[in-house]
N, C-alpha and C positions, 0 to 999 in steps of 0.2 A: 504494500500500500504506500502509494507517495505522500512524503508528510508535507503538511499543510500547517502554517502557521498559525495558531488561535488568537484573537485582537480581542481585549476585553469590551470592545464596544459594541461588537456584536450578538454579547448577550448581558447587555442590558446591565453591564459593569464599568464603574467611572476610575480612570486611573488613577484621580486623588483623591476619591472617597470608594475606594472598592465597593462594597455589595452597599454601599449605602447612596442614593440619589445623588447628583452632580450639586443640584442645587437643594434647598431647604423645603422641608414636604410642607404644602399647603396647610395653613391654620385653618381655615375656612371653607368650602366648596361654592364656588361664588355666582351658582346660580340661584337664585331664591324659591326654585320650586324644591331644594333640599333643607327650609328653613326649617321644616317637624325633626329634621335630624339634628339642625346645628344647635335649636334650640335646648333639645334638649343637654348638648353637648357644652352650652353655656352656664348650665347650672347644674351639669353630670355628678360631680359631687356631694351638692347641697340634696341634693334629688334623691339617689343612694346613699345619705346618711341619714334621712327623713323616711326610708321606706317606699319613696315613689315613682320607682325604675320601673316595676313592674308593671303598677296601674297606667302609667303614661307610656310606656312601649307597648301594652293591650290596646289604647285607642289611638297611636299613629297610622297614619294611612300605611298601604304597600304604595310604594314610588317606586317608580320603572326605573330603572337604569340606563335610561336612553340617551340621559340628558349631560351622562358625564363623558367628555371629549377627547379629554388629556390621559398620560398613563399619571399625572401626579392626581390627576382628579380619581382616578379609580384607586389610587393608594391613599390618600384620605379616606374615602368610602370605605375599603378595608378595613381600617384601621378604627374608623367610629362605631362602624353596625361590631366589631370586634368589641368592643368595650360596654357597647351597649345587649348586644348578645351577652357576654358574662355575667353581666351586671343582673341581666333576668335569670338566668341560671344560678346562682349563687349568691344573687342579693338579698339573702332571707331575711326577714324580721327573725334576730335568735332571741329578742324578748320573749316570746311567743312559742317559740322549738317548732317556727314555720319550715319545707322540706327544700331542699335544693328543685329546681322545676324541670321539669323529666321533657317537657313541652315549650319550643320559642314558637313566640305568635308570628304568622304570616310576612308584620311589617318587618318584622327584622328577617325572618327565615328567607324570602324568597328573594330580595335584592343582596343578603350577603352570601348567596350562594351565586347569584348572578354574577357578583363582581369576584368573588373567588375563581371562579371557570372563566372568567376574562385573563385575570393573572396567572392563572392555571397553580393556582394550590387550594388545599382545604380550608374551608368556611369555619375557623374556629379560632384564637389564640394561637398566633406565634413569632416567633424571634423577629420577624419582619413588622409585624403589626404593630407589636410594642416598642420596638428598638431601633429599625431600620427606618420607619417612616413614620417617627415618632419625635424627632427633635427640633431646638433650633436654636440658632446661633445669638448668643444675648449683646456682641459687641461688634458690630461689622467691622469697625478699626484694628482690632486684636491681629499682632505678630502673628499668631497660630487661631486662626476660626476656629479646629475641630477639636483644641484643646478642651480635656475634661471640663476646664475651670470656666470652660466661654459657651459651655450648651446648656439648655432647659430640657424638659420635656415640653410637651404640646399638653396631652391629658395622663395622668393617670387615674386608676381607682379608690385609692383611700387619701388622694390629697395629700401625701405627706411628704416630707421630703426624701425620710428614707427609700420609697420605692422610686420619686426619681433616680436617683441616684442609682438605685439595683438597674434603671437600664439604662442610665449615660454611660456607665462602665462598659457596658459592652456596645453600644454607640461606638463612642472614644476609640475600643480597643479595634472594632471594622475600620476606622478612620484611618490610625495608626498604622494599620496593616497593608493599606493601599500598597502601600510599594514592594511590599514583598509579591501581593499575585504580578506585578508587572515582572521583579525578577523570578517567579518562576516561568512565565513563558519565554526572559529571556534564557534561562538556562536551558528551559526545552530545546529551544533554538540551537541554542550553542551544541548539547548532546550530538544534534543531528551532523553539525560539521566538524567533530571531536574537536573542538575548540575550549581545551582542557581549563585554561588561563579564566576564558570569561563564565564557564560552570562551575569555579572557585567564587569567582568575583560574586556572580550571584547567588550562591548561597549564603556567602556575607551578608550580601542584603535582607536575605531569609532572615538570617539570624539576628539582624540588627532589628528588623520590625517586629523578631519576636521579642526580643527582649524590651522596647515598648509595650507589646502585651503584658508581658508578666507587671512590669511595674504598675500599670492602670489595674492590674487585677487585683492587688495585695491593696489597692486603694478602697476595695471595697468596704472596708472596718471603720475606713473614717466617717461615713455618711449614711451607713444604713444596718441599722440596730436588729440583732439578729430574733430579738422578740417581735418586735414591732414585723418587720416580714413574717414569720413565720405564724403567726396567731392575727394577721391583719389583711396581707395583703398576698400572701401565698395563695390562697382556697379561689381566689379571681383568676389564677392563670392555670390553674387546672382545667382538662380537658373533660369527656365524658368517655375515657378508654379504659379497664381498671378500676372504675369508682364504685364499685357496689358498696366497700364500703364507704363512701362518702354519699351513699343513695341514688346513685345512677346503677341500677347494673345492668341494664337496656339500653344505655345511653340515653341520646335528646333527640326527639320527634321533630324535624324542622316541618311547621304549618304550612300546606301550599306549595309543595314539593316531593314525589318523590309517589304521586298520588294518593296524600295523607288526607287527603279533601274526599275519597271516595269509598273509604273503605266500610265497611259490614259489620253490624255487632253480632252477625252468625257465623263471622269470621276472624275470630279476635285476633287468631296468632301472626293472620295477615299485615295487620297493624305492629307488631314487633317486627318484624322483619325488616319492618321500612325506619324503624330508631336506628339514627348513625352513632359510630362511634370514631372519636377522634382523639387522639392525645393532646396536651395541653403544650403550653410555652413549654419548649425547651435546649439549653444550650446548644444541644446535638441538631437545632436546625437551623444555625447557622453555616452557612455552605465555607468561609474562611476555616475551619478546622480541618472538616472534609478536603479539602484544596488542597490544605498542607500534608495531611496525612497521603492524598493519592501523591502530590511532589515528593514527597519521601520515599513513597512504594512503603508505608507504615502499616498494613495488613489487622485486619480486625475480624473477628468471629462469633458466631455467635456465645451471647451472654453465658458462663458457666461449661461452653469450651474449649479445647485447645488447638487449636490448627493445626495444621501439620508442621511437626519441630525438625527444624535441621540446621546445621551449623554454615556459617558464613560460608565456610569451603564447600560443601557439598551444593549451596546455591549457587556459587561461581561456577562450580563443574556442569549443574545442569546447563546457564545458560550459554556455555561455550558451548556444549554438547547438543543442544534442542533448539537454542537462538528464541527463545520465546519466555516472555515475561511468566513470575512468578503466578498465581491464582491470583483474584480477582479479591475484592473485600468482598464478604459475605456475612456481614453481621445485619442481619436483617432488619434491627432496630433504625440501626444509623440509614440502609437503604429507605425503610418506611419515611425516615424522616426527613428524605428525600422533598417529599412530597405537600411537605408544608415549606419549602421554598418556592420563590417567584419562578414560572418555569424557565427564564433565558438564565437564570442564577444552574438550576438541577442541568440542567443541557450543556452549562460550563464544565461540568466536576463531569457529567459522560464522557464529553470530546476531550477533555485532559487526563481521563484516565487511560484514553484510548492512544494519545499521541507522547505522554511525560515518560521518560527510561530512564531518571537520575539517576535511580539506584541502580538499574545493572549498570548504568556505565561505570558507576564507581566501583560496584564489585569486580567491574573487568579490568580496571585498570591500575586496580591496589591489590597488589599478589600480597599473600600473607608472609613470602620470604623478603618481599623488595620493604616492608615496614619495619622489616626487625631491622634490615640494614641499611637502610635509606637515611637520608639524612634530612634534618629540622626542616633544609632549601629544596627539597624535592620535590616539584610538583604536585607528585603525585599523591604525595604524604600530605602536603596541606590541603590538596582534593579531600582525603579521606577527612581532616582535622575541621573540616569547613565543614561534609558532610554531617557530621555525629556532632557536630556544635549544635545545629540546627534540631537534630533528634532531640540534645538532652536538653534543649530549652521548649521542647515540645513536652517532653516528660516531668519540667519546672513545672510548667504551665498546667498541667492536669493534676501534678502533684497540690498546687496552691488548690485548684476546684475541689480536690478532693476534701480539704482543710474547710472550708466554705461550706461545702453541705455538711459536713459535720457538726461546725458551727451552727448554720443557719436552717438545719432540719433536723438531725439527730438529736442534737443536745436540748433544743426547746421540746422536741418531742416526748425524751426520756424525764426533761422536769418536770412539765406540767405550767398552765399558766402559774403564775406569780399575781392576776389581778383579784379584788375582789370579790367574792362570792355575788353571783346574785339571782332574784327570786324569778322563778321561771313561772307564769300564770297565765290560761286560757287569756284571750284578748278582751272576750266579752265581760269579764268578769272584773275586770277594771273598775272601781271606783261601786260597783253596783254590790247589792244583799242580794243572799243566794237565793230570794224567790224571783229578784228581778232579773238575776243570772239565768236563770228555768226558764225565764219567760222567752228573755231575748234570742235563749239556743231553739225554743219552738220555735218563733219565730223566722230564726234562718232554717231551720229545717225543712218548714214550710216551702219558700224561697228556692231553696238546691233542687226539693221533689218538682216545683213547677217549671225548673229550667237555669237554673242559676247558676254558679260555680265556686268554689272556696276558694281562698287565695291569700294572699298577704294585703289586696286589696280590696276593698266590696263594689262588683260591676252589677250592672243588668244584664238579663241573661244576652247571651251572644253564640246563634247558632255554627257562628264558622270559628270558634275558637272551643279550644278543647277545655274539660273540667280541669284547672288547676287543683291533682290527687297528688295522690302518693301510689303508684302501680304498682310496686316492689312490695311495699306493706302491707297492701291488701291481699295482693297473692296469697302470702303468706299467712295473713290472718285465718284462724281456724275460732275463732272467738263466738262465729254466729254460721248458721246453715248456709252455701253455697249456693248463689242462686246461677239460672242458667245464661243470664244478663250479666257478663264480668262491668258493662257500666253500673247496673242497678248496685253488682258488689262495691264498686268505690264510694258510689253517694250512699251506701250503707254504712260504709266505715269510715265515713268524714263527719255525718251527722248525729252519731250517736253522743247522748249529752255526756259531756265530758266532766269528772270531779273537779269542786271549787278547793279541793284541799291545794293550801300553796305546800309548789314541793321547791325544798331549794337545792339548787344545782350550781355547777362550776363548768365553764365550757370544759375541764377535762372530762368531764363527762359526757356531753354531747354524745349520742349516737348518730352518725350519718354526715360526719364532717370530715371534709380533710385535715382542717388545724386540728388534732385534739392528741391528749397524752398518749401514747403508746407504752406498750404495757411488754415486762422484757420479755426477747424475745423476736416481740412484731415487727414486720419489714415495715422502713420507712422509705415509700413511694416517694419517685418524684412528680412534679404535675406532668411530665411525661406518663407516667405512669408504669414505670419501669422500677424493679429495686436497684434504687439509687447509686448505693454505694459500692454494692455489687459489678454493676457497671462501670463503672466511671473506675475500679481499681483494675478492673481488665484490660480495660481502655489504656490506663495508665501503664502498666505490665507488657501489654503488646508494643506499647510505643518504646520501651526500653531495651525490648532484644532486637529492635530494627537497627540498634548499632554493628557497623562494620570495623 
């Protein structure tokens, strides 16, 4: 096959801000027929700390997607129905022990799935949404624009500063890195015309933007507090892959899609079928790791096990003897998550795994006897020393992640909040005596049996919107006889009057959440929904025997 030079600009990658837009993603979408969106996005926080994500994403219209023109107008879009999407999934009232919502309504479901298959990745939380086209620059005069210290976020979820911060770091660190994807195409380059000198040279480069990386990443202890993420602002960028127990185990039904609009209550399990499942934000989909690790030939497999082992020399021998690169990466997670990148970003890391040879050239060109006697000036010696520079500051860098989730999931995990106790009570029951508590739950009972719905908000009924249940729970329920109607079963087990006794609780208790205490033993998932730690040491371990 004749090789063909890759130009980051033809998928959709900027030489001085690598996977991040050239210029600063849109604040706004500046036609005014997307004002039910922006609007909401003006007071997204104030909204979600009051409870009223829910009820005002149930009555925004569906808006077409016709009206956005630009690729920065459809990465806006992205990016808001993303926040607004979680926000309905996971914005519960926990005064109340309201469920995560198994169902996003139409307005959001059917235009964030429209502009997802525009950009061609999935309609849910990820590394792009929050982080790629997510910021913006607070000083246009700044020596350095993409400097940590000179970006904001645009929105986040819980307003705070620590979660901006959890994604300008890694903002920053795609900035940073720009120059290294330019020197890995040129070293590709170079491989091809064994042009030893300049596949030194850029690997230097490699290793210079990595080590930019690491420093922005160990920054992350200054700005964002490993409670506050983890009991605040974590359970928002979880996906619905993995969450049964977080109370997804069907995943989310998107409204108006997928023909969620037609199905049969003499067909219930038709309607499961059509709940998608997606993983949440996670490190693993950003495409610059993947990059470096395919520039490496840094090989990955599946979680828990071990690829085929063989020693430096036995690799040099195959490829002298076969001319054909080692196997392919196969860890199917890292492929899955493929697919939460923009697609001109996933089509970069195909065509560069297809056309990059760094490593055999260096394995062909560093014999294991010319190292022992080679000398400091040897070309070919500081090939290999450029090489494995570049390895063990890949291996810095996963080693510091690995420290991080520790930090910022394990150990809040195994403590348990630190806040408060506080009183968990029906809604209705508020301020009222337990006759007028009776009265008001006949009263919604009433209400649900003529068409209504439970929720964290009180609507009128609405027949193109599905009951805001609990599906998981009531399955389950063996509390009352099974009727032949699995709807009649939910508004059976939504409506029945509920005890006034206050019981008091501590979120570590919570059943059906992501934040909550783990008990030893339990795996701590990450919103990928992967075990975490598991991962990310394999990860880390495979990256460490790709030295030569």
């Amino acid at each position: 096959m004749t090789y063909a030079p890759l130009r980051l600009e033809d998928y959709d990658i900027s030489p001085t801000h690598g996977f991040l837009p050239s210029e600063p993603p849109l604040r706004r979408l500046p036609d005014p027929y997307y004002a039910p969106w922006e609007d909401i996005m003006d007071r997204f926080n104030q909204y979600l700390l009051a409870h009223h994500i829910r009820r005002l994403v149930r009555k925004m219209p569906v808006l077409s997607t016709e009206k956005l023109s630009t690729q920065a107008e459809y990465r806006r879009a992205f990016s808001i129905l993303s926040f607004m999407g979680h926000a309905h999934v996971w914005g519960r009232n926990g005064a109340v022990s309201e469920p995560a919502s198994e169902f996003l309504p139409a307005s959001i479901a059917v235009p964030w799935v429209a502009v997802a298959e525009f950009l061609q990745l999935n309609p849910v939380v990820c590394c792009a949404g929050v982080c790629h086209w997510n910021w913006q620059i607070l000083d246009d005069t700044a020596d350095d624009l993409m400097d940590i210290d000179n970006l904001g976020t645009i929105h986040t979820f819980s307003g705070s500063l620590d979660e901006s911060w959890f994604y300008l770091v890694t903002t920053a660190i795609e900035a940073k890195c720009a120059r290294g994807l330019s020197a890995i195409l040129d070293a590709t380059a170079a491989v091809e015309r064994d042009d030893m000198s300049q596949v030194t040279r850029s690997l230097h480069q490699i290793a210079y933007a990595l080590g930019e990386a690491n420093i922005i990443l160990e920054r992350m202890y200054e700005r964002c507090d490993p409670y506050v993420f983890y009991w605040k602002i974590r359970e928002f960028l979880a996906g619905w892959e993995n969450m049964e127990d977080a109370g997804l185990p069907y995943g989310v039904l998107y409204e108006g899609v997928d023909d969620t609009d037609t199905f049969s209550l003499d067909n219930w399990n038709s309607l499961f079928r059509r709940f998608r499942k997606y993983a949440g934000g996670s490190a693993a989909q950003t495409p610059l790791l993947q990059a470096l690790d395919i520039a490496l030939g840094i090989k990955h497999f599946p979680t828990g096990e071990r690829g085929p082992q063989s020693s430096v020399a036995e690799a040099r021998n195959k490829l002298r003897a076969q001319g054909v690169p080692e196997p392919p990466t196969v860890n199917s997670y890292l492929v899955q998550m493929r697919d939460y990148m923009p697609g001109g970003h996933r089509r970069f890391l195909e065509d560069l795994a297809a056309t990059c040879r760094i490593r055999e050239y260096v394995l062909l060109e560093c014999s294991d006897s010319l190292l022992h006697m080679g000398t400091a000036s040897d070309p070919r010696v500081l090939l290999r020393q450029a090489y494995n520079g570049c390895v063990d500051l890949i291996k810095t860098f996963r080693d510091k992640h690995i420290m991080i989730v520790s930090r910022y999931i394990i150990a809040p995990a195994k403590n348990g909040p630190m806040s408060p106790q506080r009183v968990a009570v029906p809604e209705s029951s508020k301020l009222m005596p337990p006759v007028a508590y009776m009265q008001a739950m006949a009263k919604q009972t009433s209400r649900l049996q003529s068409g209504g719905r439970m929720g964290g908000d009180s609507l009128s009924a609405d027949p193109t919107m599905y009951p805001q249940t609990n599906i998981a729970a009531t399955l389950k329920s063996s509390e009352q006889p099974v009727s032949k109607c699995p709807m009649q079963n939910m508004l059976a087990a939504n409506t029945r009057p509920k005890s006034v006794t206050v019981q008091v609780v501590s979120e570590a208790q919570d059943v059906g959440r992501l934040a909550r205490k783990l008990e030893d033993g339990a795996v701590a998932r990450g919103t990928g929904g992967t075990d975490a730690i598991q991962f990310l040491k394999q990860v880390r371990n495979e990256t460490a025997q790709t030295r030569i």
